[in-house]
N, C-alpha and C positions, 0 to 999 in steps of 0.2 A: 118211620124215619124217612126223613123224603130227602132226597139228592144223597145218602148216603148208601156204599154196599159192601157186603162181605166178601174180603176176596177167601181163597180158597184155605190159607192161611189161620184163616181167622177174625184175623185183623179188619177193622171198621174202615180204613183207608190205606191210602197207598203209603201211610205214612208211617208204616209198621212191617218191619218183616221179622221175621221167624217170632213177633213178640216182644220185638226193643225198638222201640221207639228210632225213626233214620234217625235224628241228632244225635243221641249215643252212639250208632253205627257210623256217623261220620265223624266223631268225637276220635273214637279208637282207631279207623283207620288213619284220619289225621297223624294222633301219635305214632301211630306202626311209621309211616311214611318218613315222617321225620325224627325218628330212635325216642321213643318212649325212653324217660330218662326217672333211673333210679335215685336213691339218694347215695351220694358223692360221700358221707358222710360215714360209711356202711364200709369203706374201704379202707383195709392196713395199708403202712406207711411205701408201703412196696409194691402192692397192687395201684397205687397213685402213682408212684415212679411210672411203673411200665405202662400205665396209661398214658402219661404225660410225653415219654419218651416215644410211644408209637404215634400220639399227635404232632407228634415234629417230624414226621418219617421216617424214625427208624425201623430197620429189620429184629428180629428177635435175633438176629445172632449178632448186631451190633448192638442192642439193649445186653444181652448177657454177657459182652464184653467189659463194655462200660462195666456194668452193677459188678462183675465177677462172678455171675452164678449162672447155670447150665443153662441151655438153650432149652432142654425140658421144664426148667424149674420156671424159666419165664414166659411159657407158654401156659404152666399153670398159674401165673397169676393174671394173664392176661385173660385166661378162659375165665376164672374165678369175679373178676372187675365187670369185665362185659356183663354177664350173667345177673350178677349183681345188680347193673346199670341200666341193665335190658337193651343193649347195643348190640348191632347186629352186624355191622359195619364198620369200617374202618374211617369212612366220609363220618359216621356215626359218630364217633369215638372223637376225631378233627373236631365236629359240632360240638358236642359235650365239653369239652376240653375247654374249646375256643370263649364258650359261652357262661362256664362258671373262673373265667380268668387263670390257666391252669399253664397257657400258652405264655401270654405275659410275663409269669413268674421266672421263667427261665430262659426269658432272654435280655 
């Protein structure tokens, strides 16, 4: 093989680390970066509120006001939607929101 070498890894080029190919490795970081986004689809009627409701800025204890249910109760749907959605942030959540028209709807 001439002009190619093994790095330590294994890998035949610089174009592989641990085994994956960098375009997958820049693929998934890409998503990390910008909240890998689940399906929207996957969420009861209520984990969609308090998503929707935190992409407008509200607090969990002005969302459990609103909706009438405990500030515990909406932070379990809030954990449950993220999770779901693979959101990790709040800018996350804004983005997701913004980009399946979720904002729009309520105002």
């Amino acid at each position: 093989m001439v002009g190619r070498s093994v790095r330590k890894s294994g890998c035949p080029s610089a174009e592989c680390v641990d085994g994956r190919d960098l375009v997958e490795v820049r693929d998934r970081a890409g998503r990390q970066r910008h909240g890998a986004q689940g399906d929207a689809g996957n969420l009861s009627e209520r984990e969609r509120s308090v998503i929707q409701l935190v992409a407008l800025g509200y607090s969990n204890k002005e969302i459990s006001s609103r909706l009438s249910l405990s500030i515990k109760t909406i932070e379990t749907y809030r954990t449950r939607a993220t999770d779901k959605l693979e959101l990790h942030s709040r800018a996350a959540i804004v983005r997701f929101a913004h980009s399946n028209g979720w904002l729009a709807e309520l105002q």
